[in-house]
C-alpha positions in Angstrom: 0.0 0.0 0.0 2.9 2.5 0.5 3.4 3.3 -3.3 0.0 4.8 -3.2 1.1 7.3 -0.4 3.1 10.4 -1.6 6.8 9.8 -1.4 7.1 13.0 1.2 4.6 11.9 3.6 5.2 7.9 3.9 7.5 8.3 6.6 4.8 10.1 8.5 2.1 7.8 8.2 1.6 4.4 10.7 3.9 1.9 9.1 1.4 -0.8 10.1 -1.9 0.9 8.0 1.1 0.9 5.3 1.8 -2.5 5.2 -2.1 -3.9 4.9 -2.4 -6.0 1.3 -5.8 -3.8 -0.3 -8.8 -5.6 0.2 -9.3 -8.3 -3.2 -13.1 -8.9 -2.6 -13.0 -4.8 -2.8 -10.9 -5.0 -5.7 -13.3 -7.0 -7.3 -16.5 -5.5 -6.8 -15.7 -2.0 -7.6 -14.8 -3.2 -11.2 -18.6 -3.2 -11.6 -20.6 -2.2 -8.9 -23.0 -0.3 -11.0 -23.4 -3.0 -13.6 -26.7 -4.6 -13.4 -25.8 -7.3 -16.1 -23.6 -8.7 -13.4 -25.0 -11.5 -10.9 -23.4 -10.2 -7.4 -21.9 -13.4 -5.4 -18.4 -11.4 -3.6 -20.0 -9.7 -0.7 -21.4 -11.2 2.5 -24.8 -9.8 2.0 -28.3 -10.9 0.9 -30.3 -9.7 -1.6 -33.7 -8.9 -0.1 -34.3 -5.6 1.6 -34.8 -4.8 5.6 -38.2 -6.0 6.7 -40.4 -3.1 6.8 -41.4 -3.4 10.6 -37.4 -2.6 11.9 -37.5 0.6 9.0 -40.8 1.5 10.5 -39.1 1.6 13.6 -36.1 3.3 12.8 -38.9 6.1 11.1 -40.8 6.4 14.5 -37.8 7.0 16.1 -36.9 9.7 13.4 -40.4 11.5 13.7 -39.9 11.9 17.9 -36.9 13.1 17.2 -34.7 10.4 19.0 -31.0 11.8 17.8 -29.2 12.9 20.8 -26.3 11.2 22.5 -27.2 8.3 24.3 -25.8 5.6 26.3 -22.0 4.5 25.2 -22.9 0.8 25.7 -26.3 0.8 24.3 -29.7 1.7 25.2 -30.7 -0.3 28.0 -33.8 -1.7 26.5 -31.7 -3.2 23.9 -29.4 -4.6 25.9 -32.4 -6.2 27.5 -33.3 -7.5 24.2 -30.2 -8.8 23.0 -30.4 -10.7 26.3 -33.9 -12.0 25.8 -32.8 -13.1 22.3 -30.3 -15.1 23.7 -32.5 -16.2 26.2 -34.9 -17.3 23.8 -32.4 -19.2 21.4 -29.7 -20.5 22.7 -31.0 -21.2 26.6 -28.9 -18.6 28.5 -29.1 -16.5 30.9 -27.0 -13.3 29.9 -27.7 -10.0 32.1 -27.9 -7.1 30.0 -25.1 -5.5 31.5 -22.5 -8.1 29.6 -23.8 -6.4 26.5 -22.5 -3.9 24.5 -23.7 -2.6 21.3 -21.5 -2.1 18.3 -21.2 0.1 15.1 -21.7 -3.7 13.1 -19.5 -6.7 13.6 -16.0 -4.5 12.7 -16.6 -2.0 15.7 -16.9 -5.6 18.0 -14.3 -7.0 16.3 -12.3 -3.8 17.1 -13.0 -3.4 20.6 -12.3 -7.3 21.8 -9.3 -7.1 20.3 -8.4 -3.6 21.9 -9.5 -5.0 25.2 -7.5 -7.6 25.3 -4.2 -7.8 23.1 -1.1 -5.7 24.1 2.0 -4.8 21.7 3.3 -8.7 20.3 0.1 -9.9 22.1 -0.4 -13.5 19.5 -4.0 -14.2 18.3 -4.2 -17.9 17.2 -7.0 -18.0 14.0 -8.1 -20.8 11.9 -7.5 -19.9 7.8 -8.4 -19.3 5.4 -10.2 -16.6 7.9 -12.2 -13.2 7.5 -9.2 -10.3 6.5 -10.8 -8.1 8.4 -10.3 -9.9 11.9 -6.8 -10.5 10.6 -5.9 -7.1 9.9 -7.5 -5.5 13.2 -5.2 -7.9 15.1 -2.5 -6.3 13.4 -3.5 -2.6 13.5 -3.5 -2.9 17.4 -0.2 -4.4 17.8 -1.1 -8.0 17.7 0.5 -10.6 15.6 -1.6 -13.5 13.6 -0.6 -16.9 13.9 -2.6 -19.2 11.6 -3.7 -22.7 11.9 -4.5 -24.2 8.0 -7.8 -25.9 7.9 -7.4 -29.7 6.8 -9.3 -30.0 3.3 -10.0 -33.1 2.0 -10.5 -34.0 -1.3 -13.9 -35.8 -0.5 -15.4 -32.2 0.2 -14.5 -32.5 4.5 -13.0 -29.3 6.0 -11.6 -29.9 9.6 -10.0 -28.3 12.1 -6.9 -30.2 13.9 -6.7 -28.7 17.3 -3.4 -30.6 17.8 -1.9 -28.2 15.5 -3.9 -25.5 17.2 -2.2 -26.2 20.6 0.8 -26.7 19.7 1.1 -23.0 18.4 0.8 -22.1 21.4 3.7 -19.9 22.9 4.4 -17.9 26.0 3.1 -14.5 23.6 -0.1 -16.1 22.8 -3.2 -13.7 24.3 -5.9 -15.2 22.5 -7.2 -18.1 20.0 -10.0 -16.4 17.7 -12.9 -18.9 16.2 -15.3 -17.7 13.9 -17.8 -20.7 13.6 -19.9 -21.1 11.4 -17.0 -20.1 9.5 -16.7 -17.0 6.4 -15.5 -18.2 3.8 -15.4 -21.8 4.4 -19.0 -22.7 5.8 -16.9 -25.3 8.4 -18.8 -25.2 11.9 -17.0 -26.0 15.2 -18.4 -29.5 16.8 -19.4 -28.9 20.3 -17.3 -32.0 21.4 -14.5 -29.5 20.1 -15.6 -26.3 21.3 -15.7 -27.8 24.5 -12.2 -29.2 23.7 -10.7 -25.5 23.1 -12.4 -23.7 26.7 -10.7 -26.7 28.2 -7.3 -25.9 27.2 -7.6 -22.2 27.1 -8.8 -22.5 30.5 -5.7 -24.7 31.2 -3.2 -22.3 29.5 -5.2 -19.2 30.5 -6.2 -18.2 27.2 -9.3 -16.1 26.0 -11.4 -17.2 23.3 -13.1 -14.8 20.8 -15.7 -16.4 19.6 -17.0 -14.3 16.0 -20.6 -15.9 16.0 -22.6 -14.1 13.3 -23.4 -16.8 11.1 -25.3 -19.0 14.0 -29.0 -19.1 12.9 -27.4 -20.0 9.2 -26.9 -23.6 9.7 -27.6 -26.5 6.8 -28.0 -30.5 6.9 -30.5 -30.7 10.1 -27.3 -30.0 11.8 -27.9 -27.5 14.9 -26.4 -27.0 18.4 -25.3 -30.2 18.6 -22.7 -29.8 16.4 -23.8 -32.4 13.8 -23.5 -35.2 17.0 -27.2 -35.4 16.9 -29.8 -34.0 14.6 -31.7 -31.2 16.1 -33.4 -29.4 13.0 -32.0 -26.0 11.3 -30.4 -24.4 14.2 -29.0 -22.3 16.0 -25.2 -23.1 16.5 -24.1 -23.5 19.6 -22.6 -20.7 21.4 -19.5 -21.1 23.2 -22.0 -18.9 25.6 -23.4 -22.6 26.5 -20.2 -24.0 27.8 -18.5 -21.0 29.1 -19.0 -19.7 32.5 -20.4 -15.9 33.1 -16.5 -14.8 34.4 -15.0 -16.7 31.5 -12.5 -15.5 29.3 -14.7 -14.9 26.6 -15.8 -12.4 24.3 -18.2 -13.1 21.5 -19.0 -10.8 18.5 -22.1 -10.7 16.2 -24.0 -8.5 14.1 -27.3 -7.4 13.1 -26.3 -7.2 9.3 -26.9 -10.9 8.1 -29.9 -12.2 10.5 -32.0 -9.4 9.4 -30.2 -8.2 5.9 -29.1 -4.7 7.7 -25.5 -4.5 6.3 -25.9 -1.0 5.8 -27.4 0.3 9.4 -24.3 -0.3 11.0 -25.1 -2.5 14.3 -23.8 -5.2 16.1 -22.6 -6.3 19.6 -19.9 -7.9 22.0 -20.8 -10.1 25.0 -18.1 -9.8 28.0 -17.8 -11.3 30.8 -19.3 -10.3 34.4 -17.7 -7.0 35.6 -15.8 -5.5 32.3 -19.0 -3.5 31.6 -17.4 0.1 32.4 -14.2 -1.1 30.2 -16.2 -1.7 26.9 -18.5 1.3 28.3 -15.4 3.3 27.8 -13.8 1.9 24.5 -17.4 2.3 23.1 -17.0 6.3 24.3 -13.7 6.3 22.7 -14.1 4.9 19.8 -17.5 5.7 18.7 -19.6 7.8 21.3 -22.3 5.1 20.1 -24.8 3.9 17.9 -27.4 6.3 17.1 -30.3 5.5 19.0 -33.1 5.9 16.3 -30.6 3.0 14.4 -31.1 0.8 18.3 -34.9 1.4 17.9 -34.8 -0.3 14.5 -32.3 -3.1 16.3 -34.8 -3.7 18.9 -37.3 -4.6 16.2 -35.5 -7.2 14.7 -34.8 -8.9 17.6 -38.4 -8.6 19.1 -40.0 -9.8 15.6 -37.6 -11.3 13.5 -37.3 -14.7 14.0 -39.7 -15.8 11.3 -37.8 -13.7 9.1 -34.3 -15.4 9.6 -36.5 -18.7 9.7 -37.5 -17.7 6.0 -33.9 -16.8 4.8 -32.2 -19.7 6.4 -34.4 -22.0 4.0 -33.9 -19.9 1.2 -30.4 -20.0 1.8 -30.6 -23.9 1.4 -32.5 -24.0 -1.4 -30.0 -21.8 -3.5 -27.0 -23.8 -1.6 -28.0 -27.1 -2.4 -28.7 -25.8 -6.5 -25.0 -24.9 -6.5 -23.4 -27.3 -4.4 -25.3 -29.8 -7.3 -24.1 -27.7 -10.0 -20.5 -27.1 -9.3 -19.9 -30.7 -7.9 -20.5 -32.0 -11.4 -17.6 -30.4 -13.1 -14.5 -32.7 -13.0 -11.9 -29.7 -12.3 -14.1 -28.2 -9.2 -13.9 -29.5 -5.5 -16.8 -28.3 -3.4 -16.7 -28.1 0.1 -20.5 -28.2 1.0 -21.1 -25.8 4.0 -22.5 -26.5 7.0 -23.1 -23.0 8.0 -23.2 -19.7 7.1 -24.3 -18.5 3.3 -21.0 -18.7 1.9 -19.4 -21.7 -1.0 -15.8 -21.8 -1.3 -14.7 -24.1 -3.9 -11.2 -25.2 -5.1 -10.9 -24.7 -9.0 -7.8 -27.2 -10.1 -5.9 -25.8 -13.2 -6.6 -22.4 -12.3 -3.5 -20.8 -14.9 -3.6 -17.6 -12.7 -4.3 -16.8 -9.6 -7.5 -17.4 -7.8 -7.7 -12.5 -8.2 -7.4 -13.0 -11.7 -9.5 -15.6 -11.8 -12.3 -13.4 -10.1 -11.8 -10.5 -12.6 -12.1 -13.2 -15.8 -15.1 -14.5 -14.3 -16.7 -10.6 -14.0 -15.1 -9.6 -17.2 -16.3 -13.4 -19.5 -19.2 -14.1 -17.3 -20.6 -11.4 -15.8 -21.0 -13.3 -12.2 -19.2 -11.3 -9.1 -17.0 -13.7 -6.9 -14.4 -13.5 -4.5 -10.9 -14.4 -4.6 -10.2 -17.1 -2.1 -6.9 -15.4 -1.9 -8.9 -12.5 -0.3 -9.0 -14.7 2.6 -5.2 -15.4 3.4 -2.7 -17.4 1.5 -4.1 -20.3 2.1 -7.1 -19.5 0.3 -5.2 -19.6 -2.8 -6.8 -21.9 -6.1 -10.3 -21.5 -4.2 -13.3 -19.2 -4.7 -16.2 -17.7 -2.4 -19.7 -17.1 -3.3 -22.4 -15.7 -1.5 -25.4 -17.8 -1.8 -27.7 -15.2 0.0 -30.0 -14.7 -2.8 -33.2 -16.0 -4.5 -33.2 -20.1 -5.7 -33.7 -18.5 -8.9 -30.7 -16.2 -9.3 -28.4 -18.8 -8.0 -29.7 -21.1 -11.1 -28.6 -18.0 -13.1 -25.1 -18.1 -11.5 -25.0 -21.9 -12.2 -25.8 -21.3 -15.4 -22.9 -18.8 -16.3 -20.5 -20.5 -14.3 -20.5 -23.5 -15.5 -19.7 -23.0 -19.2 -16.6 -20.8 -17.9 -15.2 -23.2 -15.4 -15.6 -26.2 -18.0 -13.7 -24.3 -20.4 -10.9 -23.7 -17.7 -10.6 -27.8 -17.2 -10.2 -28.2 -20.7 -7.7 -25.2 -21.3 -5.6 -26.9 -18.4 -5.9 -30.5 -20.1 -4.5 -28.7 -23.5 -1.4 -27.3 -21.9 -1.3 -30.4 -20.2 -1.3 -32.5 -23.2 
């Protein structure tokens, strides 16, 4: 990123904002942003529009002219409702007070990792991971130490905590787990999860659990972690096995559940007593959410569920058309996902790498994907789509995809040759 700085002022600028790669799902998508010829699969978002009953809300708010300053942590009837909602869906007993509200997911994100990582502090991660999580580790002094998913040519992803462990040094602060997982779909098996708060409990250890993708869970798999079947959800919460003092912070959003990417709201559960230390990194970073944007948040947690019901199975429906599709091509790999709305496939024979793959596909196929590269190194030869979208669109994906990735197996079997 430096070359993009003038020459007179690089040596004035933080050498760490410097040294961030650019964002390759960004790359991609503002290549065409305003093409609407272009099926849109690179962003983590879904294509129908907030439910009219949280914009209402956000309107009411609006007309009585609720814009002042409010709360730094959150209006305390959301916080109320964010513990009720966890009440109601994953069986726990939260006290509002744990809660604190977020500018989205990034802003959580943000503030764990300012709460709890010191200069050289190491963050364990699973990858191919989420670049944004990886780069806030590193814009607050932290350093990433990755732990390769194992990806098996069967269509498996697995996590070896073995390997996890053993990265474990006397600098290690935290191990972060983002399950369901963006942009693999993997999802942590409780037998596991409860595996990983025994050691870090051992080895003193916090988890940061990243859990926005919970209610988006495939294969009648739910809390159980696939050990049982349960129906379509939710995860389980590392909030189930952890104890309310725990060293434990988990992160979500009210982007995907309730398709408000663009209102800007999320939240952090802490544990018991760090209430006035978020209290202040919210006052410090943010001053807060505005509260006619909490009104609207309040909404979705108080009448959504049938909504996120409704887009989990629509979810499915276009899943299960591409996993089909793509599965059928000789030179494609797919890694079915268990959770969250995101496909990431390995495309053998690539002749480029898996950026310039993305921008062939826009350019040749008009279909928007993201580079698995986006993701980390290890990410590399794969590709992400977003799977969000109406059963009908994702057969026009399918449709355009196919054709291109065919011809890509039978340019590699004429070099080949």
């Amino acid at each position: 990123m430096s070359d993009v700085i003038p020459a007179g002022l690089r040596r004035y600028c933080s050498s760490r904002v410097q040294e961030m790669p650019d964002n390759q799902i960004v790359a991609v998508a503002d290549l065409a942003r305003h093409d609407a010829s272009v099926v849109r699969l690179w962003i983590g978002e879904g294509d129908l529009p907030t439910p009219d009953y949280i914009k209402q809300a956000a309107v009411d708010a609006l007309g009585q002219d609720d814009t002042r300053y409010s709360y730094s942590q959150g209006l305390p009837e959301l916080r109320q409702a964010l513990s009720d909602y966890h009440r109601r869906h994953w069986q726990v007993d939260v006290p509002s007070e744990r809660f604190c509200v977020s500018i989205g997911g990034m802003n959580a994100v943000t503030m764990a990792m300012q709460a709890i990582l010191d200069e050289g502090s190491e963050v364990i991660m699973p990858t191919p991971a989420w670049p944004n999580a990886r780069q806030m580790i590193e814009i607050v002094g932290g350093v990433n130490v990755s732990v390769p998913f194992d990806f098996y040519p069967d269509g498996r992803i697995e996590l070896d905590l073995d390997k996890l462990f053993a990265k474990v040094t006397d600098r290690t602060r935290a191990v972060f787990i983002n399950s369901p997982s963006n942009p693999t779909g993997w999802r942590m098996p409780l037998r596991d999860m409860e595996r990983l708060r025994d050691f870090c409990r051992e080895k003193d250890l916090w988890i940061v659990a990243d859990e926005v993708y919970n209610h988006f869970v495939y294969d009648d798999r739910g809390q159980d972690g696939g050990q049982q079947p349960s129906g379509h959800g939710p995860a389980a919460s590392f909030l189930q096995i952890c104890e309310p003092d725990e060293k434990l912070l988990v992160t979500n959003t009210f982007s995907k559940n309730w398709c408000m990417t663009g209102w800007r709201a999320g939240w952090i559960v802490f544990p018991h007593g760090m209430d006035q230390l978020f209290a202040r990194l919210c006052q410090y970073n943010t001053t807060g959410v505005a509260s006619f944007i909490q009104r609207a948040c309040i909404a979705a947690l108080e009448d959504g569920d049938a909504f996120i019901a409704e887009q989990v199975e629509r979810c499915q429906a276009s899943r299960d058309i591409l996993v089909e599709g793509l599965a059928a091509l000789d030179n494609v790999t797919v890694f079915s996902p268990q959770g969250t709305f995101y496909l990431f496939f390995k495309v053998h024979g690539l002749g480029g790498s898996s950026l310039d793959t993305a921008k062939r596909i826009l350019r040749e196929a008009k279909v928007g994907v993201a580079p698995g590269s986006a993701f980390g190194p290890e990410g590399e030869d794969y590709l992400r789509i977003c799977f969000a979208i109406d059963p009908a669109l994702a057969r026009e994906a399918l449709d355009r995809l196919v054709p291109f990735l065919a011809a890509l197996a039978g340019a590699s079997q004429d070099v080949t040759a």
